[in-house]
PDB file as gemmi writes it, atoms N, CA and C in Angstrom:
CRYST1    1.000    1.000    1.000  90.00  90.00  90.00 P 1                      
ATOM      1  N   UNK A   1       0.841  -1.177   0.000  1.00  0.00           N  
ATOM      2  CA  UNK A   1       0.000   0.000   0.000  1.00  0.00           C  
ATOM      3  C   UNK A   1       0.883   1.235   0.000  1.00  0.00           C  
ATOM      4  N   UNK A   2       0.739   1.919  -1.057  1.00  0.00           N  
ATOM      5  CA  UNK A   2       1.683   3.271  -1.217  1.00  0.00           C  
ATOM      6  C   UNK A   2       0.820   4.442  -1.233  1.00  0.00           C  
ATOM      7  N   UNK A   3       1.225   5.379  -0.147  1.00  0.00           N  
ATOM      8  CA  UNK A   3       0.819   6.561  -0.466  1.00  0.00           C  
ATOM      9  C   UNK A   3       0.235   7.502  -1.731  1.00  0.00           C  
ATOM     10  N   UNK A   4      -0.410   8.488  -1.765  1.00  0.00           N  
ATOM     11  CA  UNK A   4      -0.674   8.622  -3.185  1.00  0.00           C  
ATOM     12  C   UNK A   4      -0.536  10.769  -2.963  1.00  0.00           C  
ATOM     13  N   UNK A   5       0.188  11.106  -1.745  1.00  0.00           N  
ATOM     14  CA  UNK A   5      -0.074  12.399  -1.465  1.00  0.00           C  
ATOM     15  C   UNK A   5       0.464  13.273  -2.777  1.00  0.00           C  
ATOM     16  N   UNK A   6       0.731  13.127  -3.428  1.00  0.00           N  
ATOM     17  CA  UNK A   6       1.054  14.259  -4.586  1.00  0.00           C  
ATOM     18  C   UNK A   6      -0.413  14.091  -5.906  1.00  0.00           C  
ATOM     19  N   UNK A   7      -0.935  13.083  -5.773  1.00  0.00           N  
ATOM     20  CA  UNK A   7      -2.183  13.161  -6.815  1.00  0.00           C  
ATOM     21  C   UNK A   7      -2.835  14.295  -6.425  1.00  0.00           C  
ATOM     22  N   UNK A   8      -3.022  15.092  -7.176  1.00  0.00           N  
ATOM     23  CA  UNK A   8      -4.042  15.908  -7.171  1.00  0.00           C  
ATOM     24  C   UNK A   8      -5.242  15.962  -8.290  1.00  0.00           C  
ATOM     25  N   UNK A   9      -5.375  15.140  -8.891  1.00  0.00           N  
ATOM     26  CA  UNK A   9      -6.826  14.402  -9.719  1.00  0.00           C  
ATOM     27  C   UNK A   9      -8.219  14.568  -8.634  1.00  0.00           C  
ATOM     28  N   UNK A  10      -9.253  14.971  -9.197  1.00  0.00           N  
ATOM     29  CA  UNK A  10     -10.667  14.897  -8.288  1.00  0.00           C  
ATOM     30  C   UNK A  10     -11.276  13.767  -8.747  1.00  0.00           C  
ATOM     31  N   UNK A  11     -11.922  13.230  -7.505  1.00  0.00           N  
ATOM     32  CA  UNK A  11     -12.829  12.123  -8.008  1.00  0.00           C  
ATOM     33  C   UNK A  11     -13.936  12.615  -9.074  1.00  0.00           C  
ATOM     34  N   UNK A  12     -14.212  11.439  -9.739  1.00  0.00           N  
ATOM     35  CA  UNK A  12     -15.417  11.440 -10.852  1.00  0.00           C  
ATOM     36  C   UNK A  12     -16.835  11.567 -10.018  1.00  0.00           C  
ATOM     37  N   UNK A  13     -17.363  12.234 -10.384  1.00  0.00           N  
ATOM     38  CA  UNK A  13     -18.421  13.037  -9.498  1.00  0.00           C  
ATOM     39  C   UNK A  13     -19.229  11.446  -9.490  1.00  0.00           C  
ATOM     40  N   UNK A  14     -20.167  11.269  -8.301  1.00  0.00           N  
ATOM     41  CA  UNK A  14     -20.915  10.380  -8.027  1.00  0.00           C  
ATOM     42  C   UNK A  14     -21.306   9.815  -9.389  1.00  0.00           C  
ATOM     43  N   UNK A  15     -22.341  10.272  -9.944  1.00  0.00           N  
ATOM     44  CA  UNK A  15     -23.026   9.444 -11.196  1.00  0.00           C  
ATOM     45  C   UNK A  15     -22.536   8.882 -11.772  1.00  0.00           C  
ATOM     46  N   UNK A  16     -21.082   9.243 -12.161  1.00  0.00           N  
ATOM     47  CA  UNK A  16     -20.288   8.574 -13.022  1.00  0.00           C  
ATOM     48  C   UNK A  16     -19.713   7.408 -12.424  1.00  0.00           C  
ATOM     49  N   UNK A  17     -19.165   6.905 -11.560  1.00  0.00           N  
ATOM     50  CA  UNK A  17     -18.643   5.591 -10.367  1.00  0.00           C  
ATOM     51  C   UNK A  17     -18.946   4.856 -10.679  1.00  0.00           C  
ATOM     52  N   UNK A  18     -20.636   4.809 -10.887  1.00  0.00           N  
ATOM     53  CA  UNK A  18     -21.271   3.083 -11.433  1.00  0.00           C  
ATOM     54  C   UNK A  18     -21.001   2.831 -12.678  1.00  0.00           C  
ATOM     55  N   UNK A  19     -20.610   3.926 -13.657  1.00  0.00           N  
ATOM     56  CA  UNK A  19     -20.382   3.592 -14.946  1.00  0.00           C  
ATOM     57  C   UNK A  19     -18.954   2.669 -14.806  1.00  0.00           C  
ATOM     58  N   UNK A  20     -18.157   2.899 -13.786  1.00  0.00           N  
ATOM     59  CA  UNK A  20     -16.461   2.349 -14.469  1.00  0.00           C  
ATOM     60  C   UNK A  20     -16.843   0.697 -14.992  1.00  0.00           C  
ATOM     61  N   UNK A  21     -17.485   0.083 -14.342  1.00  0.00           N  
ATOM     62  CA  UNK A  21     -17.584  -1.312 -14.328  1.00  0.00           C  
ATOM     63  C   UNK A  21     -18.924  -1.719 -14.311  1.00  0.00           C  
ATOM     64  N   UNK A  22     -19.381  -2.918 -15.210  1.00  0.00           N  
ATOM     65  CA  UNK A  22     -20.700  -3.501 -15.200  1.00  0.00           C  
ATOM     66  C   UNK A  22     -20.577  -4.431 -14.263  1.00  0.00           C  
ATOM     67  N   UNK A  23     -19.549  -5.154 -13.812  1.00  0.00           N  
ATOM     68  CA  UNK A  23     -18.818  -6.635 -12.562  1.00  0.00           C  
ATOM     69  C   UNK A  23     -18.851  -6.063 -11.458  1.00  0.00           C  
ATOM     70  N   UNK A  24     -18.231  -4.813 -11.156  1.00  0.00           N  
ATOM     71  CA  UNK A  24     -18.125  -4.446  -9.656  1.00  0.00           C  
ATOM     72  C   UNK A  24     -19.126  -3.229  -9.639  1.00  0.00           C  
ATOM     73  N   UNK A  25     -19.484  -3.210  -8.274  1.00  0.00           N  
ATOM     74  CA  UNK A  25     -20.356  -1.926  -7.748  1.00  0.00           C  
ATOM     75  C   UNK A  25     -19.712  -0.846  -7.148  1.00  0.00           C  
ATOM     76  N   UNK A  26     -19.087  -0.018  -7.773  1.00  0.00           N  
ATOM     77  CA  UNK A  26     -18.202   1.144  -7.190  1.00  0.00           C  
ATOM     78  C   UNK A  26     -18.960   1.803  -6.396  1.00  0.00           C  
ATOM     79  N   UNK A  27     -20.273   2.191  -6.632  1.00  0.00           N  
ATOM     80  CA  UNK A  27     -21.115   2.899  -6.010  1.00  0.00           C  
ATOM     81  C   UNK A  27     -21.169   2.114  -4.559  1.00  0.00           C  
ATOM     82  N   UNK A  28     -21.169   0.984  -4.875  1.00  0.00           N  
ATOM     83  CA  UNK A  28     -21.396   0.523  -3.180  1.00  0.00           C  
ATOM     84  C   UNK A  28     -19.813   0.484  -2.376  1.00  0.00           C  
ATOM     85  N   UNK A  29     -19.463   0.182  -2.848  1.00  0.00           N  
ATOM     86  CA  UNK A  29     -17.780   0.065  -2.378  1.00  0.00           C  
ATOM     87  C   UNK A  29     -17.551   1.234  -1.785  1.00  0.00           C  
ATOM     88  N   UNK A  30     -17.851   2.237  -2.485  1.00  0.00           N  
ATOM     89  CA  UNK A  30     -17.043   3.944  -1.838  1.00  0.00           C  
ATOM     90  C   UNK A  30     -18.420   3.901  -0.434  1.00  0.00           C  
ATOM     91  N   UNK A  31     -19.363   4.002  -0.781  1.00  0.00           N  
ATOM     92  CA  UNK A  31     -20.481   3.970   0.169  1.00  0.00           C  
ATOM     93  C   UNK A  31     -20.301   2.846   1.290  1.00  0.00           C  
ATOM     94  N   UNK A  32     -20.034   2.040   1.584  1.00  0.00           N  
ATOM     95  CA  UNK A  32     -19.460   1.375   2.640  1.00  0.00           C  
ATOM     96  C   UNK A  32     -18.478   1.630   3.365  1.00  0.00           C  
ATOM     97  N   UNK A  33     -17.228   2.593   2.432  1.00  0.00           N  
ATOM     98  CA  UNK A  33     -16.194   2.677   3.079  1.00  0.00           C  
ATOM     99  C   UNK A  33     -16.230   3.850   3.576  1.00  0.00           C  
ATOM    100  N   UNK A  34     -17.310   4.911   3.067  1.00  0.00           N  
ATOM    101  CA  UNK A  34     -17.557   5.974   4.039  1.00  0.00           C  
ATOM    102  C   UNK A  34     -18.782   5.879   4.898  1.00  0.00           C  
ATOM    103  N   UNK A  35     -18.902   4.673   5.053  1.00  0.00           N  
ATOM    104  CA  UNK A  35     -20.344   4.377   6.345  1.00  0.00           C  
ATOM    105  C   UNK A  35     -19.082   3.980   7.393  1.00  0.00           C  
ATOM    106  N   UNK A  36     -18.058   3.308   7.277  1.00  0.00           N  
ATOM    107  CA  UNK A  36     -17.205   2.873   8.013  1.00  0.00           C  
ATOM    108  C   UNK A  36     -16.172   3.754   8.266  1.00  0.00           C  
ATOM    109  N   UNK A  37     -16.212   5.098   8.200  1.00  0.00           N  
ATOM    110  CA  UNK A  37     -15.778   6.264   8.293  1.00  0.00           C  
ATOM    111  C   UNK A  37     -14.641   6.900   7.500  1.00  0.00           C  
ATOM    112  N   UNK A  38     -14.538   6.324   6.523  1.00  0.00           N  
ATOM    113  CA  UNK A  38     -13.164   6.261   5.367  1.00  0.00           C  
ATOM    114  C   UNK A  38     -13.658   7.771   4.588  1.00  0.00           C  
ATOM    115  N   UNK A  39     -12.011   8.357   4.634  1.00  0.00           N  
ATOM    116  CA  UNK A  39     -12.230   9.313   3.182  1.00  0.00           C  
ATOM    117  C   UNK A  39     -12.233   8.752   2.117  1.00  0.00           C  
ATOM    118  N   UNK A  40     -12.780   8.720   0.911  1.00  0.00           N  
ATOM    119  CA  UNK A  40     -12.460   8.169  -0.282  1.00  0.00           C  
ATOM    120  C   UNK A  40     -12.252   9.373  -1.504  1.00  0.00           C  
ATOM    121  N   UNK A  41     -11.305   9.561  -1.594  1.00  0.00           N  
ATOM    122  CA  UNK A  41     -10.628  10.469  -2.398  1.00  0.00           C  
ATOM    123  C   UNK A  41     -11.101  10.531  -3.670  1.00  0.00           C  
ATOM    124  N   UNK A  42     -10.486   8.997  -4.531  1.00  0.00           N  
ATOM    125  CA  UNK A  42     -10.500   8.990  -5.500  1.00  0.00           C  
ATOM    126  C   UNK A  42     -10.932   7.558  -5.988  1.00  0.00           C  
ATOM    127  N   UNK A  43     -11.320   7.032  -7.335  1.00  0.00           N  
ATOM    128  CA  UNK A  43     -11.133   6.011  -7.507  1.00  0.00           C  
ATOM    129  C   UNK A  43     -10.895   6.013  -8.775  1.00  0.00           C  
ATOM    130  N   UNK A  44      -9.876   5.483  -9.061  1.00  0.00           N  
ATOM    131  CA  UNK A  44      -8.987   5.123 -10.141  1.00  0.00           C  
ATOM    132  C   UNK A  44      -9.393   3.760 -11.299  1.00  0.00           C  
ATOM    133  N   UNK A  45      -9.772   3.857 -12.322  1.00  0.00           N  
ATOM    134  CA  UNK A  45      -9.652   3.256 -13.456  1.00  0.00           C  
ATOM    135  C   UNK A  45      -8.363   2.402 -13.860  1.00  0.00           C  
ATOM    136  N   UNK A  46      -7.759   1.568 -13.997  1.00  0.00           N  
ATOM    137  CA  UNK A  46      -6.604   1.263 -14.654  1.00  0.00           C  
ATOM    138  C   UNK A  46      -6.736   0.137 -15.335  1.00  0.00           C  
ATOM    139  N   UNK A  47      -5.781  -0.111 -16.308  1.00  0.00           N  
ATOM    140  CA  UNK A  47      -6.023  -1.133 -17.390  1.00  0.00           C  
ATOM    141  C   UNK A  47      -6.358  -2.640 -16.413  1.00  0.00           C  
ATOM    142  N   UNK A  48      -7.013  -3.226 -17.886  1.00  0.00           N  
ATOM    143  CA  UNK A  48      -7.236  -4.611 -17.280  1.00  0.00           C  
ATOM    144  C   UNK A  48      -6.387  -5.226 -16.893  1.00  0.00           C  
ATOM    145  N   UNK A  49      -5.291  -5.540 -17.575  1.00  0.00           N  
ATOM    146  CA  UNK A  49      -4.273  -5.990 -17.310  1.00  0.00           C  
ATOM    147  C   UNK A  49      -4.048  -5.605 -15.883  1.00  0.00           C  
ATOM    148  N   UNK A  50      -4.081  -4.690 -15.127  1.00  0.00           N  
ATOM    149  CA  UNK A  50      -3.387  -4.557 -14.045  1.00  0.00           C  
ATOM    150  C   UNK A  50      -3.941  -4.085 -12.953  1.00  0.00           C  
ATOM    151  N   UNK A  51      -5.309  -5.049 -12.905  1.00  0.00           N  
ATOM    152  CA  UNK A  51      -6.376  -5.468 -11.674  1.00  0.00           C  
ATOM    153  C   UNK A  51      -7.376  -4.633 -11.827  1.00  0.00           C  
ATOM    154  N   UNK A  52      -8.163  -3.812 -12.632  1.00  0.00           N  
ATOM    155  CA  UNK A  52      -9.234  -3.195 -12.876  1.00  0.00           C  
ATOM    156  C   UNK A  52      -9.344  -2.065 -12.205  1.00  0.00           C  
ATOM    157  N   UNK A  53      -9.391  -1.838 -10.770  1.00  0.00           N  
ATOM    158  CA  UNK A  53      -8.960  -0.515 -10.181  1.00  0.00           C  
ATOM    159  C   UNK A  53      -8.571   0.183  -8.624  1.00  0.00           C  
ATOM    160  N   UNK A  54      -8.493   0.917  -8.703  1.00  0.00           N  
ATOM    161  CA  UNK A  54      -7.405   1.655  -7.153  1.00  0.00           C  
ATOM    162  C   UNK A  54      -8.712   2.508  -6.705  1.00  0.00           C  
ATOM    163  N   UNK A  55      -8.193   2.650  -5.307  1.00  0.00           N  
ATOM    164  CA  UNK A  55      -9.062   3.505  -4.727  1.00  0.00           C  
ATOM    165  C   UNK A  55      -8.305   3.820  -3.698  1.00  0.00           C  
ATOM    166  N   UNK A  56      -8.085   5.495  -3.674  1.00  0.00           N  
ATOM    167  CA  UNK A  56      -7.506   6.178  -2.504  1.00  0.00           C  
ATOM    168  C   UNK A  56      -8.281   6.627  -1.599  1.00  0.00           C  
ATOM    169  N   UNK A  57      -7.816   5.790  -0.062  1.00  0.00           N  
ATOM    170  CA  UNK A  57      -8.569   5.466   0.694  1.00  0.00           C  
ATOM    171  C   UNK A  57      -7.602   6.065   2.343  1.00  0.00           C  
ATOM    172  N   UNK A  58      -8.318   7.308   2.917  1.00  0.00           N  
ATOM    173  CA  UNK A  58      -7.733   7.633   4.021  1.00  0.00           C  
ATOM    174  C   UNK A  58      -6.169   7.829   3.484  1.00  0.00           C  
ATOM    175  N   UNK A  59      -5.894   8.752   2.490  1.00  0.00           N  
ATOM    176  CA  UNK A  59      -4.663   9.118   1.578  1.00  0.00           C  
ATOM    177  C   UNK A  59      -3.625   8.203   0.820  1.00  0.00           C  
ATOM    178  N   UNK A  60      -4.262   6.300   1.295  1.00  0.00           N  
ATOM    179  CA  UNK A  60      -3.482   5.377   1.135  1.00  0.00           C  
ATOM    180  C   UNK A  60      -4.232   4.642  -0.822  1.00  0.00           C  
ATOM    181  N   UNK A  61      -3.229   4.604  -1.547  1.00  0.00           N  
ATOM    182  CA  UNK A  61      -3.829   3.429  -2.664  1.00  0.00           C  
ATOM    183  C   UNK A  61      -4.510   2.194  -2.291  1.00  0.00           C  
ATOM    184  N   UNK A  62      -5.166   2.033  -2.584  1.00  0.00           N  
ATOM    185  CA  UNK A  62      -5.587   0.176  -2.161  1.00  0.00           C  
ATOM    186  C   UNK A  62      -5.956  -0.075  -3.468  1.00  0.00           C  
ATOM    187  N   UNK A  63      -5.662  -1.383  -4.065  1.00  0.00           N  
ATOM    188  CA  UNK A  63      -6.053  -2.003  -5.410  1.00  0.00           C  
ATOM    189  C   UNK A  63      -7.503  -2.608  -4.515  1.00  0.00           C  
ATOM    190  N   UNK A  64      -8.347  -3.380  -5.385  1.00  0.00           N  
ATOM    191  CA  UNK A  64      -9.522  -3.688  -5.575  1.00  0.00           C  
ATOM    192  C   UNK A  64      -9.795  -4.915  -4.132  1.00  0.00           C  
ATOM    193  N   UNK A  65      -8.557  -6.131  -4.436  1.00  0.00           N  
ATOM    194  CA  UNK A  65      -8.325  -6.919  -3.386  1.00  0.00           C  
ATOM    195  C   UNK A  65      -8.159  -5.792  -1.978  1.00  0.00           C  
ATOM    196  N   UNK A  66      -7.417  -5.137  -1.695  1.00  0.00           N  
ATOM    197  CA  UNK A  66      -6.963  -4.376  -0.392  1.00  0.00           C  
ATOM    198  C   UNK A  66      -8.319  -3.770  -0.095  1.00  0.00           C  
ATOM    199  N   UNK A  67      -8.863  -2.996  -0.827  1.00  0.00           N  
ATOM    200  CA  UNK A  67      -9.860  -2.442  -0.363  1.00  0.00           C  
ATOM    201  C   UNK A  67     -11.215  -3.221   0.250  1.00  0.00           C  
ATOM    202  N   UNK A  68     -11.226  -4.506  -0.561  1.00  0.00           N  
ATOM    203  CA  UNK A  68     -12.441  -5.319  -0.286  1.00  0.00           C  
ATOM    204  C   UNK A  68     -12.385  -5.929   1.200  1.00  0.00           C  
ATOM    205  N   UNK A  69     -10.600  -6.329   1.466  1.00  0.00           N  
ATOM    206  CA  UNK A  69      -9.962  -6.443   2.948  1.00  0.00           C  
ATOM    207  C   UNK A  69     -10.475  -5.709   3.788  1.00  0.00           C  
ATOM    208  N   UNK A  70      -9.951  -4.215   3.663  1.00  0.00           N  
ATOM    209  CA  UNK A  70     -10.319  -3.381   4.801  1.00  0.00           C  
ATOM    210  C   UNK A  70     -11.844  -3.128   5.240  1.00  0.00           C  
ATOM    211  N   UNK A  71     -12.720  -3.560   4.068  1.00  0.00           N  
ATOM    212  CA  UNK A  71     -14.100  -3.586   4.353  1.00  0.00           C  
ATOM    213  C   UNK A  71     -14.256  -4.680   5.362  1.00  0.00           C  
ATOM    214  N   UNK A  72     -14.035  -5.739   5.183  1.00  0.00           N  
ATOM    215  CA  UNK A  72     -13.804  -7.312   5.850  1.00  0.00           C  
ATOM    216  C   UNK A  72     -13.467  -6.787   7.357  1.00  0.00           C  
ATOM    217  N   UNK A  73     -12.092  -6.038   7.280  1.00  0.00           N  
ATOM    218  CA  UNK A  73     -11.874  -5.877   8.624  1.00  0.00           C  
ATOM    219  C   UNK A  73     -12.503  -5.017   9.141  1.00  0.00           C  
ATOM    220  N   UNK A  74     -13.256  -4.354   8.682  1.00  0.00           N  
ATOM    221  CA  UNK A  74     -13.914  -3.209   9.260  1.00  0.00           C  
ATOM    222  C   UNK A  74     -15.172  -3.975   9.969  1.00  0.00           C  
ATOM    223  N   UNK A  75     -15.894  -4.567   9.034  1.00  0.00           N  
ATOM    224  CA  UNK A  75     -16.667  -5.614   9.284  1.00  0.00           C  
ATOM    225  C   UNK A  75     -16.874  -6.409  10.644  1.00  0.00           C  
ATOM    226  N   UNK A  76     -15.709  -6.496  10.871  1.00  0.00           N  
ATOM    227  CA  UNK A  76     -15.151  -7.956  12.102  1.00  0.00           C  
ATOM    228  C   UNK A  76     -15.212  -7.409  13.027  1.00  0.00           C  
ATOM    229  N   UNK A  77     -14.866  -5.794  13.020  1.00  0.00           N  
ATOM    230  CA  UNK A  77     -14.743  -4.745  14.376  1.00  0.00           C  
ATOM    231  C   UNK A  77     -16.192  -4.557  15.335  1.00  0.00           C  
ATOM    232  N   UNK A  78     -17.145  -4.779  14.054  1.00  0.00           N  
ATOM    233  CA  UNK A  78     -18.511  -4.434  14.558  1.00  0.00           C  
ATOM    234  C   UNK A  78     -18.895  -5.399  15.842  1.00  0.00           C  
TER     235      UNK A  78                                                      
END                                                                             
């Protein structure tokens, strides 16, 4: 997990989120992780090839796997 403090890119305004992917629910993903008190900055697009996508989360990158984790652990806390 690498920092991402020099991006200065804005997230894609709400409406657009559910468009990145017809497989995953971005819309729910960012919405969970700010019910569980997370900033969510940004969420990142990247080629297929190289896991579908990032999400900067509390200033940290998380690929798709990491992020679905920290939901998990967030989860377990309850």
């Amino acid at each position: 997990m690498a920092s991402n403090a020099s991006c200065k890119k804005q997230m894609p305004m709400k409406s657009n989120w559910g468009k990145l992917s017809g497989m995953v629910d971005i819309d729910l993903i960012v919405q969970s992780l700010r019910q569980h008190g997370h900033r969510v900055e940004q969420v990142i697009s990247v080629p297929d090839n190289a896991g579908g996508y990032e999400f900067i989360v509390d200033g940290i990158t998380l690929n798709l796997e990491e992020t679905r984790q920290l939901l998990e652990e967030d989860e377990a806390k309850k």
